[in-house]
Backbone as JSON Lines, residues from 0, in Angstrom:
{"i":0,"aa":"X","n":[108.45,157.89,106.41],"ca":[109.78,157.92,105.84],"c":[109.69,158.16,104.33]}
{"i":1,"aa":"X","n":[109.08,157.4,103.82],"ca":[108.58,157.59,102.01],"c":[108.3,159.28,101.86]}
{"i":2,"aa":"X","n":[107.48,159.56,102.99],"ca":[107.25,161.4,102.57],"c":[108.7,162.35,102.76]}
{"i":3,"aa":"X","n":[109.55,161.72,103.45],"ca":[110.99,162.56,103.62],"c":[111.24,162.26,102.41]}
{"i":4,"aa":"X","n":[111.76,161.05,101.79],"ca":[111.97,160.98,100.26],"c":[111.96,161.52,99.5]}
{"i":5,"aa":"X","n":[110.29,161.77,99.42],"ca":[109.75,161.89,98.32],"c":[109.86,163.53,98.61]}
{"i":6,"aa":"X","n":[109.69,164.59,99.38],"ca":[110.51,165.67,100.01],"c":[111.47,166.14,99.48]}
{"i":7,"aa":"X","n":[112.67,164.96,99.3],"ca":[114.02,165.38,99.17],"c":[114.0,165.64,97.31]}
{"i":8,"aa":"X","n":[113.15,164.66,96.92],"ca":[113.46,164.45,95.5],"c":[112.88,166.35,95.14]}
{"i":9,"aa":"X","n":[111.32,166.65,95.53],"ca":[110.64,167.67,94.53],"c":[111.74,168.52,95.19]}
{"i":10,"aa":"X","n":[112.15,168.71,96.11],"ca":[113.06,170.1,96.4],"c":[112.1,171.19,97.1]}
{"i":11,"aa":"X","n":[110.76,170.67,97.66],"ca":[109.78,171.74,98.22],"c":[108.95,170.71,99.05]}
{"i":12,"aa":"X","n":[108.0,171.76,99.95],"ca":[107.35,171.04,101.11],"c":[106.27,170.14,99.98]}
{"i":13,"aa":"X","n":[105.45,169.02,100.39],"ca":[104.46,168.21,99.84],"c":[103.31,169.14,100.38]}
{"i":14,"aa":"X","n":[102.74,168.65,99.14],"ca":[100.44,169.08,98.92],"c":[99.85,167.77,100.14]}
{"i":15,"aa":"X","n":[99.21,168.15,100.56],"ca":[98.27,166.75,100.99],"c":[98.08,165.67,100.53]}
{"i":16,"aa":"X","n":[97.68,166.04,98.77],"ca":[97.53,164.56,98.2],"c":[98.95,163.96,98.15]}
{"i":17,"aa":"X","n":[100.24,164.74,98.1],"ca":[101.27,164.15,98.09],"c":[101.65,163.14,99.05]}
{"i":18,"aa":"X","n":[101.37,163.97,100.15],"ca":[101.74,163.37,101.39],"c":[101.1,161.69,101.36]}
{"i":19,"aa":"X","n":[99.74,161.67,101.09],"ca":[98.47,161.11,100.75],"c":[98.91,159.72,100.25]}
{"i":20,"aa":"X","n":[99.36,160.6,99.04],"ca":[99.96,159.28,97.81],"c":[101.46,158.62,98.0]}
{"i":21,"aa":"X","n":[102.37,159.35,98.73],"ca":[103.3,158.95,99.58],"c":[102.94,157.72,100.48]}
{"i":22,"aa":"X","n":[102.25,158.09,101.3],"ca":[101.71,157.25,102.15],"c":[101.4,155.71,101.83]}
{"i":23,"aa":"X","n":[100.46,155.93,100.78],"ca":[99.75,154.83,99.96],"c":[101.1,154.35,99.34]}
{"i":24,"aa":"X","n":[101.7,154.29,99.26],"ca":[103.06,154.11,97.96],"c":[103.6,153.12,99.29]}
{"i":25,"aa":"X","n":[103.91,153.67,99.95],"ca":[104.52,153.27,101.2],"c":[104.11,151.9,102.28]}
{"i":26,"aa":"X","n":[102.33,152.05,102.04],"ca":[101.64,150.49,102.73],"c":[101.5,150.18,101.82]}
{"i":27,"aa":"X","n":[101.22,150.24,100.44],"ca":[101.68,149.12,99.13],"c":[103.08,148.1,99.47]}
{"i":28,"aa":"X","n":[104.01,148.79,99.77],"ca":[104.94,148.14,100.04],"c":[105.6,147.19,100.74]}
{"i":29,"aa":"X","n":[105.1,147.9,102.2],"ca":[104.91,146.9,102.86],"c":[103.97,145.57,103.28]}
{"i":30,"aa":"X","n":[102.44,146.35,102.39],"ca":[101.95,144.3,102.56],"c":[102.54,143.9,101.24]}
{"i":31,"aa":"X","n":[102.91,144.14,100.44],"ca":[103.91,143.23,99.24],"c":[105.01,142.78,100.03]}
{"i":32,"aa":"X","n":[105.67,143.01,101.09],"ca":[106.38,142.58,101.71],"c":[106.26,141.72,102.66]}
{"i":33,"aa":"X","n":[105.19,142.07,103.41],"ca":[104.35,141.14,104.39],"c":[103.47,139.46,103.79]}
{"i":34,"aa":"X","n":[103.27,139.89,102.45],"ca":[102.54,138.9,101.97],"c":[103.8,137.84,101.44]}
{"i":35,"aa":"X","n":[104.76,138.57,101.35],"ca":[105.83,138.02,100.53],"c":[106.39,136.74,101.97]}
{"i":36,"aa":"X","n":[106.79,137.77,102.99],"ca":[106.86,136.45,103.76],"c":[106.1,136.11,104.38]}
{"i":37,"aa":"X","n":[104.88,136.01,104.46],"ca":[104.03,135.29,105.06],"c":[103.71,134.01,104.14]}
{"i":38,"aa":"X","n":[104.29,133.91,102.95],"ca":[103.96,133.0,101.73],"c":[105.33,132.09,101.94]}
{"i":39,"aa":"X","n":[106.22,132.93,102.23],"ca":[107.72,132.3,102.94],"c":[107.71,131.61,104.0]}
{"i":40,"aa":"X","n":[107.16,131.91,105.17],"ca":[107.29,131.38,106.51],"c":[105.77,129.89,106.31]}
{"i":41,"aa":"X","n":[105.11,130.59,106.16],"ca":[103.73,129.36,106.43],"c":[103.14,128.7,105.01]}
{"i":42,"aa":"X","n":[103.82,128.84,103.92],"ca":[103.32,127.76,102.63],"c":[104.22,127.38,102.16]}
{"i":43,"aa":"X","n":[104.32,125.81,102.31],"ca":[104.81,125.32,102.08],"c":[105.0,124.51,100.18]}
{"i":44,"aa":"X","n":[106.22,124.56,99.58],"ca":[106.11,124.8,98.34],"c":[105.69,123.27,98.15]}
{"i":45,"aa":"X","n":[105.02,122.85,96.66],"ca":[104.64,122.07,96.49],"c":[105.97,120.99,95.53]}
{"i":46,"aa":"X","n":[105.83,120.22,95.97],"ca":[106.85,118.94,94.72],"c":[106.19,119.12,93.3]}
């Protein structure tokens, strides 16, 4: 989905590394998201 995006923005098909670095941009995100609630659901905050 990040490579349709990122697609729409240059106005032309993506290079490989685009696609590449799209990609990477994209599972950055989601374990920042994953870590985010996994820090939510199972740790418990301290007093």
């Amino acid at each position: 989905m990040n490579c349709i995006f990122k697609r729409l923005q240059v106005e032309r098909p993506l290079t490989e590394d685009e696609i590449r670095h799209a990609n990477e941009e994209a599972e950055a995100l989601v374990m920042d998201e994953y870590d985010s609630l996994h820090k939510h659901v199972f740790e418990k905050e301290q007093p």
